[in-house]
N, C-alpha and C positions, 0 to 999 in steps of 0.2 A: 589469040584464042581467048574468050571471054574466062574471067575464073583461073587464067592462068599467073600463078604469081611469079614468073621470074624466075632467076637465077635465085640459090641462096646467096646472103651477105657475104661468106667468105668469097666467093667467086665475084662476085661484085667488088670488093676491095682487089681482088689478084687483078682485075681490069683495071682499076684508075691505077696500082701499082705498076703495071706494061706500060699502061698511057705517059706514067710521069716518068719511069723510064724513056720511053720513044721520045719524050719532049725535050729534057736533057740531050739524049743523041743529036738530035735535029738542033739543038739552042733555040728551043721555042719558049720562051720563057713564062711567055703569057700562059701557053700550055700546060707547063708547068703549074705558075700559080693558080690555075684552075685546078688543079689537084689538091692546093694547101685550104688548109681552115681558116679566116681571115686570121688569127692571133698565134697562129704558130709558132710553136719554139723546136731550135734543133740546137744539140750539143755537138760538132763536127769535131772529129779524131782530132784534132789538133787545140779544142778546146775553147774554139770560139760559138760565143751564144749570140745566136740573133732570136729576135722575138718581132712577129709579124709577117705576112706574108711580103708585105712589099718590102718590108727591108732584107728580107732572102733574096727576092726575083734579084733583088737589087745589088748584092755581095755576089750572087753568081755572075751577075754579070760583068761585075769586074775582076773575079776568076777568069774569067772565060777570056776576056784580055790579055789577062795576064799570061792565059797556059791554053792559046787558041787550039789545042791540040785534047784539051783533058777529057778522060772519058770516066764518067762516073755511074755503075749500074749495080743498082739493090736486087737481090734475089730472094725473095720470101720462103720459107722455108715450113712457115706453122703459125696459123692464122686460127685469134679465137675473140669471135665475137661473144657478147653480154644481148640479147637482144631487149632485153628489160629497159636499157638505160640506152641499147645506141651505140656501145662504144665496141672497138676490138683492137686487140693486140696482135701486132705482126713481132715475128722473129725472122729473121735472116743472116744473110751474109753481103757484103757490098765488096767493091774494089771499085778504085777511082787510079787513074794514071795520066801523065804528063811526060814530055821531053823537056829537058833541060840540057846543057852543054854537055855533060858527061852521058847522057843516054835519057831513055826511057824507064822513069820513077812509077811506081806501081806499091798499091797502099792497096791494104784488106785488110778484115776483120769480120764481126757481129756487129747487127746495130736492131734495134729494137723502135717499133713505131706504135704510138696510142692514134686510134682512128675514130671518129668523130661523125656519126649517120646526123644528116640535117633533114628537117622538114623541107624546104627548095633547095637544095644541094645535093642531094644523098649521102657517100661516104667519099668523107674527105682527112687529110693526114691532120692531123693536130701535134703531134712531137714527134723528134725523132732524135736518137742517141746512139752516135756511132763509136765505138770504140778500134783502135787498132789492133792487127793480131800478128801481122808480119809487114814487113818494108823490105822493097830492095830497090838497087838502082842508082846508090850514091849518099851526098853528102844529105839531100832533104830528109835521109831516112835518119840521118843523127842529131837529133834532137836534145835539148838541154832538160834536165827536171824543171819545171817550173815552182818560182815562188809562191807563197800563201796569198790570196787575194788581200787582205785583211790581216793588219795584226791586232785588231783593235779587243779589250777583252768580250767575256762569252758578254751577250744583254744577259741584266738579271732574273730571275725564273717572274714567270708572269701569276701577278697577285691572284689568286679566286676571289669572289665576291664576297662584297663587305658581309660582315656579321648582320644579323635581323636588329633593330634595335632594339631596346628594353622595355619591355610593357607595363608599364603603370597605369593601376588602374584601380 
């Protein structure tokens, strides 16, 4: 229908968000990365950062090897786009689970996603930050604290611009 504009944004991101869920279920990965922003960062519960999209399609896929079984699905909960600038923010809940020898491991939590509306692309994921919130199912759920990335000291605070020089004249 001419003049008709569409879904709104947030309904437009709950789609590509079902989409990259279904692609996941299926291991469509390319699917997948049609959902990501080309420069994507994600923080995954366990603390690993990948940045880009191919190097994600590329770490699930060696998840997926490793845990032929995993099943990983985000649940959006509260979606707020900015339409000034393009961007919106998803809240949810995920659960991701595998078999291992002692059973079936099952991981959840929140995780939070910045979305990114493109001129040829529409909206696409740009980051995402999963955090844990329960485990069960065995030893993967016990986890060591991890050490500090860095011991090196703080950098020192950054100079502001030189003074004007002195005017003679």
């Amino acid at each position: 229908m001419a003049g008709d504009a569409g879904p709104p944004d947030a309904e437009l991101i709950r789609q590509v968000r079902a989409a990259s869920n279904a692609a996941l279920a299926a291991r469509d990965l390319v699917g997948l990365g049609g959902c990501l922003a080309p420069d994507y960062l994600v923080i995954t519960s366990t603390n690993v950062r990948t940045t880009g999209r191919v190097s994600t399609v590329e770490r699930l896929a060696l998840e997926f090897l490793a845990k032929p079984d995993m099943e990983l699905v985000r649940d959006p909960s509260r979606i707020r786009v900015f339409e000034a600038w393009g961007t919106a923010h998803e809240t949810g809940r995920w659960r991701r689970s595998w078999t291992t020898p002692e059973g079936v491991v099952t991981v959840s939590g929140i995780y939070s996603a910045k979305w990114q509306k493109y001129q040829d692309a529409g909206w696409l994921i740009e980051a995402e930050l999963f955090v844990p919130t329960d485990c069960g199912g065995g030893s993967d759920c016990r986890r060591p604290l991890p050490e500090a990335r860095s011991r090196r000291p703080p950098a020192p605070p950054i100079a502001g611009p030189p003074d004007p020089p002195e005017f003679s004249g």
